[in-house]
VMD Tcl script that draws the C-alpha trace (Angstrom):
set ca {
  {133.71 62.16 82.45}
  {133.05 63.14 85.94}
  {129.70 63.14 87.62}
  {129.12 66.37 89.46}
  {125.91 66.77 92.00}
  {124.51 69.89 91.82}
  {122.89 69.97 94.98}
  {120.65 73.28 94.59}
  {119.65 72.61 91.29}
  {118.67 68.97 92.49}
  {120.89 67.31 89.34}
  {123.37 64.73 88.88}
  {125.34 66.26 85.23}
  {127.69 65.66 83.31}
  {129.11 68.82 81.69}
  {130.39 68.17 78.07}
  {131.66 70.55 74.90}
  {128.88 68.63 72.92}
  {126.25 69.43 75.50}
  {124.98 68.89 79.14}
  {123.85 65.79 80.45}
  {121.31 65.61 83.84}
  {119.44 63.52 86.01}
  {117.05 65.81 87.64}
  {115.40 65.11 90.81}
  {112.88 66.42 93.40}
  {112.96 66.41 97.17}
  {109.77 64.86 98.82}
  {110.35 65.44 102.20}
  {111.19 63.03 105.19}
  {114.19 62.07 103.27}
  {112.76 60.74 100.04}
  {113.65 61.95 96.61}
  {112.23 61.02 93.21}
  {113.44 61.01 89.98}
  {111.88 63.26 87.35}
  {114.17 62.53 84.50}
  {117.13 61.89 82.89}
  {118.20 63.72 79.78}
  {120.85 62.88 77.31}
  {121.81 65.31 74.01}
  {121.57 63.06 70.82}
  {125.07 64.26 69.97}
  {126.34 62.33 73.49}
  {123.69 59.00 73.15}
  {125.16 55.65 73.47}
  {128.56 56.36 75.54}
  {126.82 55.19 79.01}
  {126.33 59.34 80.35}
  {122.80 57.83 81.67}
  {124.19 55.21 83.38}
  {126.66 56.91 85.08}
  {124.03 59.68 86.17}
  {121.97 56.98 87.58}
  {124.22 54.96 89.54}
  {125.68 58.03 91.27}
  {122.20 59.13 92.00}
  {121.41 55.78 93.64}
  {124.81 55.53 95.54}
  {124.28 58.76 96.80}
  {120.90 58.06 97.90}
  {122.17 54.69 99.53}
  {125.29 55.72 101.14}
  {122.89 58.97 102.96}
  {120.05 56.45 103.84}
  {117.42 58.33 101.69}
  {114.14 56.41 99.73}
  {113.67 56.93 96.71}
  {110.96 57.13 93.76}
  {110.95 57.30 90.40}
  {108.74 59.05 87.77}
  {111.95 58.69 84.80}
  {111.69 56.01 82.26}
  {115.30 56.01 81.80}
  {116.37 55.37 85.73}
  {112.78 52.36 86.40}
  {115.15 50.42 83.31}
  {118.47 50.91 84.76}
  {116.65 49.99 88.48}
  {114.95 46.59 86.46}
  {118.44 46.03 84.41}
  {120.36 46.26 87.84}
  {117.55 44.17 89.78}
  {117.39 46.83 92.06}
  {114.10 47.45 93.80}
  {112.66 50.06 95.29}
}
mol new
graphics top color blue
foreach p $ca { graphics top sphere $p radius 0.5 }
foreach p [lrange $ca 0 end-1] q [lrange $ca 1 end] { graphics top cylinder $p $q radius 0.2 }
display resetview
C-alpha cells in the first residue's frame, strides 16, 4: 500500500477499501511539527499500516531538516522500538 502525504490536511494515509489509515500532525512553527496521532481501523490492525505511516513521517521530516515532537502513543513506541531520539 502506498503512503500518500496529504500536505493540507497535515496527514500521512493510507487509503484502503476496508478503511482509511492516518498519521495526523500539526505544524509548530520554525520548522517543527508534532505528532498528534496515529489511527488505524480495527478491520486493517496488525498488517504494519502504522509503521509505514510513521517511518514516512520521520523520513520526511529528516530528509527536509524539520524537528519534531510527539504527543501520539503509537509514533513515542515506534521512535523507542527504532532507538530513535528526539
Amino acid at each position: 500500500m502506498v503512503v500518500i502525504h496529504d500536505m493540507q490536511e497535515h496527514r500521512f494515509k493510507i487509503e484502503d477499501l476496508k478503511g482509511l489509515c492516518y498519521l495526523e500532525y500539526s505544524e509548530d512553527g520554525n520548522n517543527q511539527f508534532t505528532v498528534l496521532h496515529t489511527i488505524v481501523p480495527d478491520e486493517l490492525s496488525g498488517r504494519g499500516l502504522a509503521a509505514q505511516l510513521a517511518q514516512a513521517f520521520y523520513d520526511w521530516i529528516r530528509s527536509n531538516n524539520y524537528s519534531m515532537k510527539s504527543e501520539c502513543t503509537y509514533m513515542d513506541a515506534w521512535l523507542k522500538r527504532k532507538k530513535i531520539e528526539i
